[in-house]
Structures are given as structure tokens and as C-alpha cells.
C-alpha positions in Angstrom: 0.0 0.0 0.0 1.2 3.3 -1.0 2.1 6.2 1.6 -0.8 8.2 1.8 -3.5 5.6 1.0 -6.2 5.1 3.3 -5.7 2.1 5.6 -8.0 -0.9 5.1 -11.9 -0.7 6.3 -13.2 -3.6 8.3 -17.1 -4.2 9.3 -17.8 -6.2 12.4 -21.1 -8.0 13.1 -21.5 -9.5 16.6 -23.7 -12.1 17.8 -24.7 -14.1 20.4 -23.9 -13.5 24.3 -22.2 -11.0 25.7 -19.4 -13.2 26.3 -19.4 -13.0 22.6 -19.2 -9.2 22.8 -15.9 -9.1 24.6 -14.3 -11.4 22.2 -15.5 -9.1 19.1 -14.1 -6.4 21.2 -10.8 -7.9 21.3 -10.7 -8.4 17.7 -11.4 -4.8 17.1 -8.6 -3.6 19.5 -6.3 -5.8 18.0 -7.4 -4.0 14.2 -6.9 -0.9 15.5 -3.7 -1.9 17.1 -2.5 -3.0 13.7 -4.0 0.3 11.7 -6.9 -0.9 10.6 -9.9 1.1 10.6 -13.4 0.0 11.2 -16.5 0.6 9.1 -20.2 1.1 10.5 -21.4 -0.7 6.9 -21.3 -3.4 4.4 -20.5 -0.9 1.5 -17.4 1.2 3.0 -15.8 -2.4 4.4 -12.5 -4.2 2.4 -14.0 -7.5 4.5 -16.3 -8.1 6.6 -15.8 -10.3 10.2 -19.1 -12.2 11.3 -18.4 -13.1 14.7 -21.4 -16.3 15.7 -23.2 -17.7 18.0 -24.5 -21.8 17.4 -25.5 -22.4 21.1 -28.9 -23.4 19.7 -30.6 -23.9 16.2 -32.7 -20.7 16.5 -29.1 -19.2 17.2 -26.7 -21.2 14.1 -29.8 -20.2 11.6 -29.0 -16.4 12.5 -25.7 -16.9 11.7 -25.9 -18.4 9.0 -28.3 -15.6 8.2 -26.1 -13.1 8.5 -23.3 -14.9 7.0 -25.6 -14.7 3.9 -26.6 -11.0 4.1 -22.7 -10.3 4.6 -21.9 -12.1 1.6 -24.8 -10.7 -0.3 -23.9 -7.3 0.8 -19.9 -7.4 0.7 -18.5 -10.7 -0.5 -15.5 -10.9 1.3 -16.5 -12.6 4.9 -14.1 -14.1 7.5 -16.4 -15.9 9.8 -15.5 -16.6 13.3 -17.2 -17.6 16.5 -18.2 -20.3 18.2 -20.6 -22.0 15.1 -16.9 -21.6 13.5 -16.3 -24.8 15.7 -17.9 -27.0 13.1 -16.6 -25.7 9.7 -18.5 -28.1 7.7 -21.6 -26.5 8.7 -20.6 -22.8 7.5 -19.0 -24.1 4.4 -21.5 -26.7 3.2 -24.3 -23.3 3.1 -21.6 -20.9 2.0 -18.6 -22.1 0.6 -17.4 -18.8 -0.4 -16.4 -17.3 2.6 -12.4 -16.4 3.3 -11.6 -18.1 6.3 -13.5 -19.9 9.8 -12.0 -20.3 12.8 -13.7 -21.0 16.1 -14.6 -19.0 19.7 -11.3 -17.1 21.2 -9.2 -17.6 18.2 -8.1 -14.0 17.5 -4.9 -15.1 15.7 -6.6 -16.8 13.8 -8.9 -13.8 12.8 -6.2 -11.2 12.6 -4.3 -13.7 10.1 -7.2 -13.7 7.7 -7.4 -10.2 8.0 -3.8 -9.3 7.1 -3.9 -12.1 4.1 -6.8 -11.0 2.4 -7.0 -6.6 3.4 -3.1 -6.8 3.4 -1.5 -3.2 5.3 1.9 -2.7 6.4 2.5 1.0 5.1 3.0 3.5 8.0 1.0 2.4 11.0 3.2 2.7 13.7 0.9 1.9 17.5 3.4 3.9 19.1 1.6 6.9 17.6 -1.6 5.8 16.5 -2.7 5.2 19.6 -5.5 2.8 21.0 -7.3 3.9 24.2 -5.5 1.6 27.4 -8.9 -0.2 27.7 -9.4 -1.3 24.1 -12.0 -0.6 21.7 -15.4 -1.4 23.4 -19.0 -2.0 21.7 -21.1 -1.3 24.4 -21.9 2.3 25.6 -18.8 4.3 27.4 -20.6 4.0 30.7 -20.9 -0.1 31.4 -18.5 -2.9 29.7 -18.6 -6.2 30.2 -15.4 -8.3 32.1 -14.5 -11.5 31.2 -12.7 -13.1 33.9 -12.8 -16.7 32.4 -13.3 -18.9 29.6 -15.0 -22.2 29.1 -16.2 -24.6 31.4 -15.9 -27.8 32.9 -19.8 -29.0 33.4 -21.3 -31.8 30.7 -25.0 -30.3 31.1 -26.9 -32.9 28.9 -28.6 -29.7 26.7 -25.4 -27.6 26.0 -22.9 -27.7 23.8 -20.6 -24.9 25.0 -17.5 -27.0 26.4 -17.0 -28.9 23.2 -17.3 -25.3 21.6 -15.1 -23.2 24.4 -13.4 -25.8 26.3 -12.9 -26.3 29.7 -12.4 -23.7 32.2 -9.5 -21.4 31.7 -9.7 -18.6 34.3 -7.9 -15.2 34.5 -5.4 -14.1 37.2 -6.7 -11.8 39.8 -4.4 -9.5 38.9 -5.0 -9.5 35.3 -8.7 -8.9 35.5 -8.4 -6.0 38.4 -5.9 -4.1 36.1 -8.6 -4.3 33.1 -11.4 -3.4 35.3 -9.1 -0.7 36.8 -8.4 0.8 33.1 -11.9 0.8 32.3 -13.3 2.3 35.3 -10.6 5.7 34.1 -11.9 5.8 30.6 -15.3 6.6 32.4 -17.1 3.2 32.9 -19.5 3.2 36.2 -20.6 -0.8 35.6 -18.6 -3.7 35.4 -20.3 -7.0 34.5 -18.3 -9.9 35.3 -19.4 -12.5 32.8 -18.0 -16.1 32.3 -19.3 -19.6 31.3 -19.3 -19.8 35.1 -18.5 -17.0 37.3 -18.8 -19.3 40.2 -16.2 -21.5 39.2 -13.5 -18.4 38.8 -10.2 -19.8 39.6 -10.6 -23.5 40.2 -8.6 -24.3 37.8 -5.8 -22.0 39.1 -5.9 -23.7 42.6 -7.1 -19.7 43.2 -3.4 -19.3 43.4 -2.6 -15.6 44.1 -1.4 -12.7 42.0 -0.3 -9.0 42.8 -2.3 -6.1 42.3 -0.9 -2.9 43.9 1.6 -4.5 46.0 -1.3 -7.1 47.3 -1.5 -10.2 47.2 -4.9 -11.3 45.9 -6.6 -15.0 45.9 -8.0 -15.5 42.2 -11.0 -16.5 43.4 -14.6 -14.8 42.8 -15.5 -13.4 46.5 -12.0 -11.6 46.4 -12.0 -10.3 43.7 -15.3 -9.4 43.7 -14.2 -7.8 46.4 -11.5 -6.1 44.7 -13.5 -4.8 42.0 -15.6 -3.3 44.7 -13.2 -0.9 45.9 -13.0 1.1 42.0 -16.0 2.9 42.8 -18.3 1.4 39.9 -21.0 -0.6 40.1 -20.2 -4.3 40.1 -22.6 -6.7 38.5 -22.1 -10.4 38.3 -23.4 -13.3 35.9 -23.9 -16.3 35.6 -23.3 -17.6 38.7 -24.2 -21.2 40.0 -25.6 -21.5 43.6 -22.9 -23.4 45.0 -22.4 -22.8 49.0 -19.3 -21.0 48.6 -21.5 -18.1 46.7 -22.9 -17.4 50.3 -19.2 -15.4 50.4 -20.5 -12.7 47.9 -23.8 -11.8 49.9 -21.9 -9.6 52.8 -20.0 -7.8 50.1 -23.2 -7.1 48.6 -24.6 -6.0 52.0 -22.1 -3.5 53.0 -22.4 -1.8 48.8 -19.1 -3.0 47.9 -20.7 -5.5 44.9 -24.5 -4.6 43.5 -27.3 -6.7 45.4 -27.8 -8.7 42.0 -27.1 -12.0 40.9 -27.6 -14.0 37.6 -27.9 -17.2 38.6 -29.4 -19.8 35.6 -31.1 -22.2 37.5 -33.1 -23.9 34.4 -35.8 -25.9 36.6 -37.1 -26.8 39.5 -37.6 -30.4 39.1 -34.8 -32.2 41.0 -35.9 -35.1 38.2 -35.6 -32.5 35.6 -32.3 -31.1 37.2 -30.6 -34.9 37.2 -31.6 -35.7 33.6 -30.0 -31.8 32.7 -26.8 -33.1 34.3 -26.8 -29.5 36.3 -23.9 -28.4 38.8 -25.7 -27.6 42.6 -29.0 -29.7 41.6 -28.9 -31.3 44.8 -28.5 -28.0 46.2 -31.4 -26.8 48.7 -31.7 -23.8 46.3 -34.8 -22.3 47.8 -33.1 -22.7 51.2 -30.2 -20.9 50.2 -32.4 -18.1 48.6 -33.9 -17.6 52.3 -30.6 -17.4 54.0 -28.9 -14.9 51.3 -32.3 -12.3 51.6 -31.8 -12.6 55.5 -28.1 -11.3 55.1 -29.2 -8.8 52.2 -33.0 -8.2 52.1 -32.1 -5.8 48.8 -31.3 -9.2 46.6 -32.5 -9.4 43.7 -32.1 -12.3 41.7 -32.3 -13.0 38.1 -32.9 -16.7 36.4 -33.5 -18.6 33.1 -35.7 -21.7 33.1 -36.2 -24.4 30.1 -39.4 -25.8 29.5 -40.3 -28.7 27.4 -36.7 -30.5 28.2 -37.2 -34.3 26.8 -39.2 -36.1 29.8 -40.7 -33.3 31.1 -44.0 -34.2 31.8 -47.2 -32.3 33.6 -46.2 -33.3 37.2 -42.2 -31.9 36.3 -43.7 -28.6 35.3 -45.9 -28.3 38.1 -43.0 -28.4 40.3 -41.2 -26.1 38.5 -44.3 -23.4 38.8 -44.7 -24.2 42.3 -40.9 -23.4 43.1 -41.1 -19.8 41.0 -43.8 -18.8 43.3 -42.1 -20.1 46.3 -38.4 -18.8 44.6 -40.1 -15.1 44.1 -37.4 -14.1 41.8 -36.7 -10.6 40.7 -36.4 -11.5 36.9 -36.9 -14.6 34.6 -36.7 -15.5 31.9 -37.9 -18.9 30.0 -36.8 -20.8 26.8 -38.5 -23.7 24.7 -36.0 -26.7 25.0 -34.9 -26.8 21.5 -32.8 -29.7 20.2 -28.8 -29.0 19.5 -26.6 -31.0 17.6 -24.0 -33.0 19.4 -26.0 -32.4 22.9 -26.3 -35.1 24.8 -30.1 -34.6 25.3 -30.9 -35.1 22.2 -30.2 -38.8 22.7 -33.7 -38.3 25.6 -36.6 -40.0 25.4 -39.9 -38.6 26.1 -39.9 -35.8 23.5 -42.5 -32.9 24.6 -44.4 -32.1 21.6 -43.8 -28.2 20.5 -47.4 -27.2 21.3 -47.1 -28.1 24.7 -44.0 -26.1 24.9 -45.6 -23.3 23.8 -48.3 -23.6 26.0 -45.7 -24.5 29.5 -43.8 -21.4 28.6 -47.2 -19.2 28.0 -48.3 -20.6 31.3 -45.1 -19.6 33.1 -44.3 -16.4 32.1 -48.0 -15.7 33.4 -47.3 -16.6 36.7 -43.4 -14.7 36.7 -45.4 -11.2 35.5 -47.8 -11.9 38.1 -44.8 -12.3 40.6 -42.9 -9.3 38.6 -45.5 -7.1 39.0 -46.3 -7.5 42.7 -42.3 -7.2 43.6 -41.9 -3.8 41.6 -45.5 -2.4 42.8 -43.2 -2.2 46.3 -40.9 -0.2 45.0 -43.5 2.6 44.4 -42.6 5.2 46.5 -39.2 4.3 47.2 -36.1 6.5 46.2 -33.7 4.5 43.8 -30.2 5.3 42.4 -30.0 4.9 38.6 -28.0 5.0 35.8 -28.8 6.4 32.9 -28.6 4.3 29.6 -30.4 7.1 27.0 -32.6 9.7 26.4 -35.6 8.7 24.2 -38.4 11.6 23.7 -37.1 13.8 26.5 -37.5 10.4 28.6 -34.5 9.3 30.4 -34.4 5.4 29.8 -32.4 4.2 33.5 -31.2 1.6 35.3 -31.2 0.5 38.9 -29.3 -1.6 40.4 -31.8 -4.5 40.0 -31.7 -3.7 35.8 -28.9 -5.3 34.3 -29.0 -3.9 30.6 -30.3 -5.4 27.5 -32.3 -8.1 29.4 -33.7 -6.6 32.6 -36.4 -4.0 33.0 -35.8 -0.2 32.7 -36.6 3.0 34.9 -38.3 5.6 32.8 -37.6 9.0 34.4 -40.0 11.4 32.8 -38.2 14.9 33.7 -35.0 13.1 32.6 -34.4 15.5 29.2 -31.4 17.4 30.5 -29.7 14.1 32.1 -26.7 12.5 29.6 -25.9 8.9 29.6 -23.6 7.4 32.1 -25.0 10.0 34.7 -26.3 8.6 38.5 -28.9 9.9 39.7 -31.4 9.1 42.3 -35.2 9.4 41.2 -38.5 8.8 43.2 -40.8 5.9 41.4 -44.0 6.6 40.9 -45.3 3.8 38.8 -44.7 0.4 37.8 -45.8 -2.5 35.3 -44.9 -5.8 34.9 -41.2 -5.3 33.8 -40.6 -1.5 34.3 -40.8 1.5 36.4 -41.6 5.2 36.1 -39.7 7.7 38.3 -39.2 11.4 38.7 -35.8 12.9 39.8 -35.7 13.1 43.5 -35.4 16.4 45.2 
């Protein structure tokens, strides 16, 4: 490339989980590291990277959906990602794609790049600087933190360690100098995401590592802990009710971690559990729910559930309605069990016809608004701290500290049109419905 010619363009599409999100984000740092620049469109792009998701079907048709539109729209696509796992099944659909490589392989991606949008005129990153953090994708205010890779559980309907591997976890000190670089470049919400945040340093022995001149165990109540003391809020997912959790609920207590956690519990059928293969399903999980909201009566708690798994039957989903109402969880949400290939479920009998999977989740997310609805209606009068996502028609769109974003509910403040994004507030609610509040700012 000659001096003075534009460095290459390259167009990103993201999909899947947020887990997903911060390996995108990596590739895009590592572009801009290398001189790249990025393009918000197919037409200004030299190629185009489809990062993808092939957790489920519904999931691997989307990417190969936008695999497709790429091609359609560009026709120069380097796929990536964890359907990039199976290569037979991108290339069998479209064979004319550059390159596939599978979840977390960046090298991989930045080769491709460089063979076919060659640059190596006058980039130089000593000068053409990328911010400390990296390039994000989410807004400036909240970014998501990995702190480990893969997992080590062989849950009969998931496919993710055969995609992923097992667990790989972060040093303490690694992660806390991230978080610590983000939290300068103006982020006020860390959320610490993971195939399973519970599990955070097993693998490591939780052997310790330096940050500041301390020495810090890398395992998930200290560093949680940690990440508590770089005044943002701290938000964790994905964690699995083991006992040793109980560790996280003073922290959250005392402010230094958000009362929140994402915990995907998936039934509540010990029967159903077994046949899932889950981690903690012989875990007294409403018991443990009890104790945690004794220590922290702010908790809230946010689940998944599958309905329909194969042997499900009326008597299972029962159970699993009657423990939601006895669970009273914050927020929930509920999938169709949907067959994915090379899961061990699929091997099942007792297939649950799609009708009645229909009809289980209609049934359930009935009775979780009902529950939704009751547990916001308390919050009526109350004065909450948010943060503020947007502002949409002079309406400040928010979020509490019980609103993770993108899947939670959100805190409309109606005199919000002079507040900015990333900006705390506190704000008086005045209304609620079944997923969302209404506020005004407090005095």
C-alpha cells in the first residue's frame, strides 16, 4: 500500500452473548492496534468479520443468516465464532467465505485479516494510539469483564464446552488491572461475565497474584471484592448456587458488589435437574435463597428456566411453577427446550411435543409477570439510584441496580431530558408495570 493511501476498512457483526461481545471487542482492538480502521457498513468495508453464536438452532440459523446478508452485501467474509467450531456446517451453506475459525481464536482472525485486506505502510501503534482499555462496543458508561473462559460441566442440553473448552480462568491481577483501566476511561458498571463465574479460579488452585503490592486469591468473592473498591457498580453473571456463593452476599450487604445476581437455574424439578446433568441440583436452592435475603434483604435475583426438556412431563412442570412462586425471583426468563446438535439430550426419550412447549412457557411467564408485578409495585414510592442508559423523547431510559441492561427492566424518568448517559442519579418511582418503572428525579 502506498504512503498516503487510506488504511484498510473492516465491518464487524456481533452475535450471540455478551461473552461473545468481549471477544469481538478484542478483535477490534487488536485491528486498531495494527492500523486498521473500522467501518459502520457493508458498503465502505475491504472485509467483513461475522463473529457467531451456534448455542442453539434458532441461534446457528442467525448466523448463517447473517453470513448470507454479509456475503450478499460485501462478499469478502471471514467468519468466526463459536458455530466456527464446526466448519462443515458454514462451508456446506456458503462455501465462499475467506476463512473460519472458532470461539477465542483471535490469531486466527487477525491472520485472515492481514492475508486478504493486506497493510503494512505506516502504521506505527506507538503513535496511532489505541485507548488503554481497548475498543469497546457497548456504551462508554458499562462494559462487560470477562474473567474466564469455558467450562468444565457436561450439562446434557449444552454444547458450549465442546465449543469453548474447559475452564480457563484469568489471574486476579490481570482482571483487576482491566477493570481498573476501564473504570478511568469513564465506565460506572462492570459486568463480570464467564461460562461460570462461580467456578472463577478453580482451575488456578485460586493461586494468588499482585495487584498494587497485594496479594490477591483469584478466586470470585475476592476479587469481587477487589472490583468493589474502583467505585463502579459491580454486577455479576452467571453464577451457579454453589455454598461458597454465600461469600458474595456480605460484600453485597455492605455496597461494595450490586445486590444482584444471575444465577441460571433452568428448573425446578430435582428429576428434571438430574436428567439436565446441572452443577448444585442437589442443592437446597430455595433454602439458600432464604438465607442470602436474610443477610441482604435488597437481593434481587435474576434466572432462566427451560421448558419442554425431553421427559418433562405435567407433574415436572408443576414443580417447577410451584418453586417460581415459592423462589419469588426478581427477573426470569424462560426458553422452549430446542434440540442442538452434538448435545447429549438429544439422545432423551420422552420428547415434549412443540405445542405443549408453547403452551408450558405461556403458562409460566403468566405466573413470573404476576410475581414481577407484585415485587416492583413495592418499590412505588421508594427512592432508587440509577443509571442512565439514553434519552428517548425527552424520557430518560435508566437503570437501577436490580436492571442489568439489554435483558432486565428499565426506569423511565419522565423529567430526565437534561440528564446525559452514564449520569447517576437518584429518582422517586411513581409507577410500575410488569417489567418496568416510572420515576421522577428526586429532590
Amino acid at each position: 500500500m502506498t504512503a498516503g493511501q487510506r488504511p484498510p476498512r473492516v465491518g464487524m457483526v456481533s452475535l450471540g452473548c455478551p461473552k461473545a461481545l468481549v471477544d469481538s471487542e478484542r478483535i477490534v482492538t487488536q485491528l486498531r492496534t495494527d492500523g486498521y480502521d473500522l467501518s459502520p457498513d457493508y458498503d465502505g468495508a475491504d472485509v467483513v468479520i461475522v463473529n457467531t453464536c451456534g448455542f442453539i438452532d434458532s441461534a446457528r440459523a442467525e448466523s448463517l443468516e447473517a453470513i448470507g446478508e454479509a456475503l450478499r452485501e460485501n462478499g469478502r467474509v471471514i467468519v468466526t465464532g463459536c458455530m466456527g467450531k464446526r466448519e462443515s456446517d458454514i462451508l456446506d451453506v456458503h462455501p465462499s467465505v475467506l476463512s473460519v475459525s472458532g470461539p477465542h481464536q483471535y490469531e486466527q482472525v487477525m491472520e485472515a485479516v492481514h492475508e486478504h485486506a493486506p497493510y503494512d505502510a505506516s502504521h506505527d501503534p506507538r503513535f496511532d494510539l489505541v485507548p488503554p482499555q481497548g475498543i469497546k462496543l457497548t456504551p462508554r458508561h458499562y462494559a462487560y469483564l470477562k474473567i474466564s473462559e469455558g467450562c468444565n460441566h457436561k450439562c446434557r442440553f449444552c454444547i458450549i464446552p465442546s465449543m469453548r473448552g474447559k475452564l480457563v480462568s484469568r489471574p486476579a491481577g490481570e482482571v483487576l488491572r482491566e477493570a481498573e483501566r476501564l473504570v478511568r476511561s469513564g465506565v460506572r458498571e462492570l459486568l463480570v461475565i464467564s461460562q461460570d463465574t462461580s467456578a472463577y479460579g478453580a482451575d488456578l488452585r485460586y493461586r494468588p497474584d499482585t495487584w498494587h503490592g497485594e496479594s490477591i486469591p483469584s478466586r470470585l468473592t475476592e476479587l469481587s471484592s477487589a472490583l468493589g473498591q474502583l467505585g463502579a457498580w459491580v454486577r455479576l453473571h452467571y453464577v451457579y448456587p454453589y455454598p461458597h456463593v454465600s461469600g458474595l452476599i456480605p460484600l453485597m450487604a455492605d455496597g461494595l458488589v450490586l445486590p444482584y445476581l444471575d444465577i441460571p437455574l433452568q428448573h425446578g424439578s430435582p428429576e428434571i435437574l438430574r436428567l439436565m446433568r446441572r452443577p448444585a441440583a442437589a442443592e437446597n436452592t430455595l433454602e439458600r435463597l432464604r438465607q442470602w435475603r436474610e443477610v441482604c434483604p435488597q437481593l434481587v435475583i435474576r434466572s432462566t428456566f427451560i421448558v419442554g426438556f425431553p421427559g418433562e412431563t405435567e407433574a415436572h412442570f408443576e414443580t417447577l411453577l410451584q418453586f417460581i412462586e415459592e423462589a419469588q425471583l426478581d427477573r426470569v426468563g424462560c426458553f422452549r427446550y430446542s434440540a442442538v446438535q452434538g448435545a447429549a439430550a438429544n439422545d432423551l426419550p420422552g420428547a415434549v411435543p412443540e405445542e405443549v412447549k408453547l403452551e408450558r412457557e405461556r403458562v409460566f411467564m403468566a405466573a413470573q409477570a404476576r410475581i414481577s408485578r407484585a415485587k416492583l409495585r413495592r418499590r412505588v414510592g421508594t427512592v432508587m439510584e440509577c443509571l442512565v442508559d439514553e434519552i428517548n423523547d425527552g424520557i430518560a431510559l435508566a437503570r437501577s441496580y436490580a436492571d442489568a441492561p439489554e435483558i432486565d427492566g428499565q426506569v423511565r424518568i419522565l423529567d430526565g431530558q437534561d440528564l446525559s448517559a452514564g449520569q447517576q442519579v437518584e429518582a422517586t418511582i411513581q409507577d410500575a408495570d410488569d417489567h418496568d418503572l416510572e420515576a421522577v428525579l428526586s429532590p
